[in-house]
C-alpha positions in Angstrom: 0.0 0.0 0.0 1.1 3.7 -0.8 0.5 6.5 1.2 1.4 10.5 0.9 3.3 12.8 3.0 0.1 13.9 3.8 -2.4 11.0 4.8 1.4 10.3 6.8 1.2 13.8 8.6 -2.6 13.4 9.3 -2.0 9.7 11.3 0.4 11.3 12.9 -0.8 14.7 13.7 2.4 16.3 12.0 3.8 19.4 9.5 4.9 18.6 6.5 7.8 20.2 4.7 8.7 19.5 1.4 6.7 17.8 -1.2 3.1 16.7 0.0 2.0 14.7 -2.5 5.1 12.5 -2.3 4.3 8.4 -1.4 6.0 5.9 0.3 5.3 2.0 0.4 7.8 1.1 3.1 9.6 2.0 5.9 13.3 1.8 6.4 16.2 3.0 8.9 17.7 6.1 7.3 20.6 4.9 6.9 19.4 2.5 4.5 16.7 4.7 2.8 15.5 3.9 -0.6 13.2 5.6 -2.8 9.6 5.1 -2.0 10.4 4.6 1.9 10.2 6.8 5.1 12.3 6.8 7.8 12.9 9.2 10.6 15.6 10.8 12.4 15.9 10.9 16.6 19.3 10.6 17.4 21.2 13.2 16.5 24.2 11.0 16.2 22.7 9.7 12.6 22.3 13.4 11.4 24.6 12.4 8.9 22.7 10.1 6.9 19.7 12.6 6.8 22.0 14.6 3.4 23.0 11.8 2.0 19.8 9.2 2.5 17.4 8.4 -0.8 14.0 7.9 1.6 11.4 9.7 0.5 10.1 11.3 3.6 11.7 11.3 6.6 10.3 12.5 10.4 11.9 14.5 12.7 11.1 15.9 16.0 10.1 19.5 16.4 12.7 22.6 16.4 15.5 19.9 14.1 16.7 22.7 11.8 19.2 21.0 8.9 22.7 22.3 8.4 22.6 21.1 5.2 20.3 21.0 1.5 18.3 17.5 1.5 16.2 15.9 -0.6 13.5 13.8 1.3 10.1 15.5 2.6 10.3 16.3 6.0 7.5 16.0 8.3 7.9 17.4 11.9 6.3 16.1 14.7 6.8 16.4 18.4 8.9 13.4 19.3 10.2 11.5 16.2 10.6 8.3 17.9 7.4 7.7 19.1 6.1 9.1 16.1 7.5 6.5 14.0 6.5 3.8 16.7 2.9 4.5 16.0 3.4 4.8 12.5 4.6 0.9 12.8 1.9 -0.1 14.5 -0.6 1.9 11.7 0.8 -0.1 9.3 1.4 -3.0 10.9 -2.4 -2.9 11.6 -3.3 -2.6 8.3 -1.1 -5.1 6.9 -2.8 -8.2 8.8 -6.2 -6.8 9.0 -8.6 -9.4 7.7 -11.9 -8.9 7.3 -14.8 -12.4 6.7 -15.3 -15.4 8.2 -13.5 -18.4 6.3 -15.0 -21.8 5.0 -14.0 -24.7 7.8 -15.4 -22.7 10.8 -17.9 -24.0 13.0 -19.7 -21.1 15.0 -22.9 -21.6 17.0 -26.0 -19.8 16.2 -26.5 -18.3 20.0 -22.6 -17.0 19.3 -23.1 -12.8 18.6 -20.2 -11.4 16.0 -19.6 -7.9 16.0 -18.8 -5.9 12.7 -15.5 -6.1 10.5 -14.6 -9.6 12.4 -12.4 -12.5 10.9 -12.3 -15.6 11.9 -10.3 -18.2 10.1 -10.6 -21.6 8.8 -11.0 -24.7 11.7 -12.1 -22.1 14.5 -14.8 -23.4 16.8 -17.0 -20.8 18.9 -19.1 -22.5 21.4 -22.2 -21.4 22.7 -23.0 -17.6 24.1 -20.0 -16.4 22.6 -19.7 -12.6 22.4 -17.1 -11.5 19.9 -16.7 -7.6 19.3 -16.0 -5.6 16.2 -13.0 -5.3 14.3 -11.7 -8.5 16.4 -9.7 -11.2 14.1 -9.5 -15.1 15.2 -6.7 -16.7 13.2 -7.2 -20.6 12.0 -7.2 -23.6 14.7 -8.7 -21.5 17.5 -11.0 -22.8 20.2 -13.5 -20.7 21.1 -15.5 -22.1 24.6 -19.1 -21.8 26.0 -20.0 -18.1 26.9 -16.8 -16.6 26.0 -16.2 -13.0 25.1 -13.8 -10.9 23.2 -13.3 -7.1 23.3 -13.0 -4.9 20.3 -9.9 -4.5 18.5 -9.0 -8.0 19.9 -6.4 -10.4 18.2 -6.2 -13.8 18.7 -3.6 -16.1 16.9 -3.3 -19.7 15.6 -3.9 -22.8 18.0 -5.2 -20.6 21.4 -7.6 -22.3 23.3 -10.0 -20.2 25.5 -12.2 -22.2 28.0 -15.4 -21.3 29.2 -16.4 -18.3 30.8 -12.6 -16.5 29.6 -13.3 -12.5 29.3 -10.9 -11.0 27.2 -10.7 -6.8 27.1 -10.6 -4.8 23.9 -7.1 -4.7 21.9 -5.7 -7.6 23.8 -3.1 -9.8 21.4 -3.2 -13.3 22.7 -0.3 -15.6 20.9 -0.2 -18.9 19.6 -0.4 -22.1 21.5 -1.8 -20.2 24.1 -4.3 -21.9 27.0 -6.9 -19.3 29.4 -9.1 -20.8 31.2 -7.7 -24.5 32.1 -8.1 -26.1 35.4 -6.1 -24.8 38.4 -3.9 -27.2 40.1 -6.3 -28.4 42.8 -6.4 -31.6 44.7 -6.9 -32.6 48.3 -5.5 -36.2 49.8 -8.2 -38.7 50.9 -8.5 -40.4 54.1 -7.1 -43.4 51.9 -4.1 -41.2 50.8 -5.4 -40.4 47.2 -5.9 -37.0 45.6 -9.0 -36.0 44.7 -9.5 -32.9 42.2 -11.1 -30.2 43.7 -13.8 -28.3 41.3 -12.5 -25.2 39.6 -15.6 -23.5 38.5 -13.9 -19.7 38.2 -12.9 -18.3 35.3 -10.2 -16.3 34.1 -10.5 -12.5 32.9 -8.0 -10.3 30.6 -8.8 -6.6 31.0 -7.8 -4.2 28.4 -4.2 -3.8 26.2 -3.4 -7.0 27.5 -0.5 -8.8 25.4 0.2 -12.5 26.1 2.9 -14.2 24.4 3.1 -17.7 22.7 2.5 -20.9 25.2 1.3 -19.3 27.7 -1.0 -21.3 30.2 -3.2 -19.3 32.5 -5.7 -21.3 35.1 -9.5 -20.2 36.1 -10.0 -19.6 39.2 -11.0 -22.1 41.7 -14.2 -20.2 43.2 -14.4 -16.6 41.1 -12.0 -14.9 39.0 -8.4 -15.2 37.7 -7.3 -11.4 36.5 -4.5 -9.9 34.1 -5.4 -6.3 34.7 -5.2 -3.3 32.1 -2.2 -2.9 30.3 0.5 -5.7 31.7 2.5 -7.6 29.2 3.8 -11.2 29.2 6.1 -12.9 27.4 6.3 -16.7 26.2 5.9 -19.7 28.2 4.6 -18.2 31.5 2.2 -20.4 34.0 -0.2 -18.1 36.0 -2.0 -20.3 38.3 -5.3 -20.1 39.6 -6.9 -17.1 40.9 -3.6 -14.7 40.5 -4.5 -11.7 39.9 -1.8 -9.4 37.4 -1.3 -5.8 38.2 -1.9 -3.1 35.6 1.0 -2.6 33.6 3.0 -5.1 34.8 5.5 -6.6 32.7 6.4 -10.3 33.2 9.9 -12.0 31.4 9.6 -15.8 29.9 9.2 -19.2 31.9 8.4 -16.8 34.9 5.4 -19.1 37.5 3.6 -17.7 40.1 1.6 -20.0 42.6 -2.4 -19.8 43.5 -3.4 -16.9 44.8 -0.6 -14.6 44.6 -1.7 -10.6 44.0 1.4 -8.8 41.9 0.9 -4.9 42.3 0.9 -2.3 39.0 4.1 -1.5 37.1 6.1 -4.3 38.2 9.1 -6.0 36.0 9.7 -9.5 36.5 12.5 -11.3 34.5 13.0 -14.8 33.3 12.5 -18.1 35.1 11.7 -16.3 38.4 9.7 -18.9 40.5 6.6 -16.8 43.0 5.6 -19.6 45.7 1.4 -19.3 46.6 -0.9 -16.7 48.4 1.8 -13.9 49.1 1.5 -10.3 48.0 4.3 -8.6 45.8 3.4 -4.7 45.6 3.1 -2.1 43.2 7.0 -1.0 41.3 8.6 -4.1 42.6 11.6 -5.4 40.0 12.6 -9.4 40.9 15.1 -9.8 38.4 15.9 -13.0 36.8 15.7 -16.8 38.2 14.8 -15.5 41.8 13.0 -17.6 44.2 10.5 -14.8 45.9 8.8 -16.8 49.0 7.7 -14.2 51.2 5.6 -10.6 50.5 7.2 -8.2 49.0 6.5 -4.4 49.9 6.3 -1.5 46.9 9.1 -0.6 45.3 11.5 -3.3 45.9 14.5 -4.8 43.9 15.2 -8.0 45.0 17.4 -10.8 43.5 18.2 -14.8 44.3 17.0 -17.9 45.4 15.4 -17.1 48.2 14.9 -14.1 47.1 16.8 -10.6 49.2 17.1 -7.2 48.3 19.2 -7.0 45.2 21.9 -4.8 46.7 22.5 -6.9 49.6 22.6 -9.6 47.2 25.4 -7.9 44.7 27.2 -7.2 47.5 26.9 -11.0 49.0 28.0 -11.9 45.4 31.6 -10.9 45.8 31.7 -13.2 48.8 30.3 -16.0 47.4 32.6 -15.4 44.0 35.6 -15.5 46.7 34.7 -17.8 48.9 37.3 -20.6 48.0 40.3 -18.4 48.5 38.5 -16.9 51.6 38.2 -20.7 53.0 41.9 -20.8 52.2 43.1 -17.6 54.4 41.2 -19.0 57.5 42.8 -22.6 57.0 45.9 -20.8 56.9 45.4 -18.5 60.1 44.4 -21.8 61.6 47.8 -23.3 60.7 50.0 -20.8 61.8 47.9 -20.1 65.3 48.1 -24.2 65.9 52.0 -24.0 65.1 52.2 -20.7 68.1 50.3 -22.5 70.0 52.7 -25.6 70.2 55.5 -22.8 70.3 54.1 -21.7 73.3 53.4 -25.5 75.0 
């Protein structure tokens, strides 16, 4: 698709200067701008390639002044960077938007479809399903009882959603994915078995939610398991039952966190951390990578290790534990030589 400087400059709420009628049909760094691209300029460290790029159109922030005669369409805007952030997501937007429902689907006829949905070939939606407009449902999806999806909503190839999930409006779920499974419950028997406890709950996504690829997140025993507004996870991340997901938290891959655990807002949780059950991790917390976090954790902590401590304390422990052979060695050595003045002495 083609687009001029100024359809460009009306998405992103820019001024133009240069050639208006100009078009571009891809974007490109500027350092390796063709004709027919756009590109944009931020750091001022690549200033350089602005005079000599071939882009088309290129977008810089507001007060740039050039030192030099160019040849691409400028278009100012207030902060180029983010300007050309939401110009990939304008295009990336309408580069996979699909619009129809493909042969090979099975929908029920109590299931209510908004406007401008897709839904591929091989999905299944189940009974009472609500699905919103502009929504798109890639191939191989299941789609359970009394489901509903949010506006704007994507979700890709091979996700399963149970019954009862809630998904927000412009939530991305990716493949493989699994909401709405059984949480882990069992209780032993008089006879020493494990019987499964009943997990009737359900599991609800609120709005701007991204989950990655592979991702397995359990309804609730008794009511609701809940990824609030706006928190991102990556792949292969197990949320069990009734956990509830600040807003804006962010949450690394193969990260786990036990029943019951409530994470605050704006947290950042890296890889393979492990969170044990029913504790309460608070709002601007940062666990960094393969921690073990088995007690609360209060607002604004950085903590680090298995068990899990503050981070500094652990950095600091660090240089001990890097050490600790040739410390072992000193005190075998003091031991020695205050053994040998002792027998001096005797």
């Amino acid at each position: 698709m083609e687009f001029s400087a100024l359809e460009i400059a009306s998405v992103l709420e820019g001024r133009i200067e240069g050639n208006p009628e100009i078009k571009v049909s891809t974007l490109s760094k500027i350092e390796e701008g063709k004709s027919g691209s756009i590109s944009f300029l931020s750091n001022l460290k690549y200033e350089p390639y602005l005079y000599k790029t071939e882009a088309s159109i290129v977008i810089v922030s507001d007060g740039f002044i050039p030192e030099k005669e160019i040849s691409p369409t400028l278009i100012f805007v207030e902060d180029a960077y983010k300007s050309f952030t939401k110009l990939l997501h304008y295009a990336n937007h309408l580069k996979n938007k699909k619009v129809g429902i493909e042969p090979n689907s099975q929908i029920h006829d109590s299931a209510q479809i908004g406007e401008n949905v897709y839904i591929g070939s091989f999905v299944y939606v189940g009974e009472k399903v609500k699905i919103g407009n502009d929504v798109m449902i890639h191939s191989n999806v299941h789609v359970g009882e009394n489901v509903a999806i949010g506006e704007g909503s994507v979700i890709h190839s091979g996700v399963r959603l149970y019954t009862d999930t809630k998904i927000g409006k412009n939530c991305i779920i990716h493949s493989n994915s699994v909401l709405g499974a059984d949480g882990f419950g069992f209780t032993p028997t008089a006879e020493g078995k494990l019987e499964k406890v009943p997990q009737i709950g359900n599991v609800k996504i609120e709005d701007n939610v991204e989950i990655g690829s592979s991702c397995t997140i359990d309804r609730a025993t008794l009511g609701t398991t809940l990824i609030r507004a706006g928190a991102k996870l990556d792949n292969q991340i197990q949320i069990a039952h009734n956990v509830e997901i600040g807003e804006n938290t962010v949450i690394a891959s193969q990260t786990g966190v036990a029943g019951s655990t409530k994470i605050g807002k704006n947290c950042m949780i890296g890889g393979q951390v492990g969170i044990v059950g029913h504790l309460k991790i608070g709002d601007y917390v940062q666990i960094q990578a393969q921690s073990g976090v088995n007690n609360n954790v209060p607002d604004g902590a950085k903590i680090y290790g298995s068990p899990s401590m503050d981070a500094s304390d652990f950095r600091k422990s660090y240089v001990y534990f890097r050490n600790f052979p040739s410390i072992v060695k000193r005190l075998e050595e003091l031991e020695k030589e205050y053994k040998q003045q002792q027998t001096i002495k005797d």
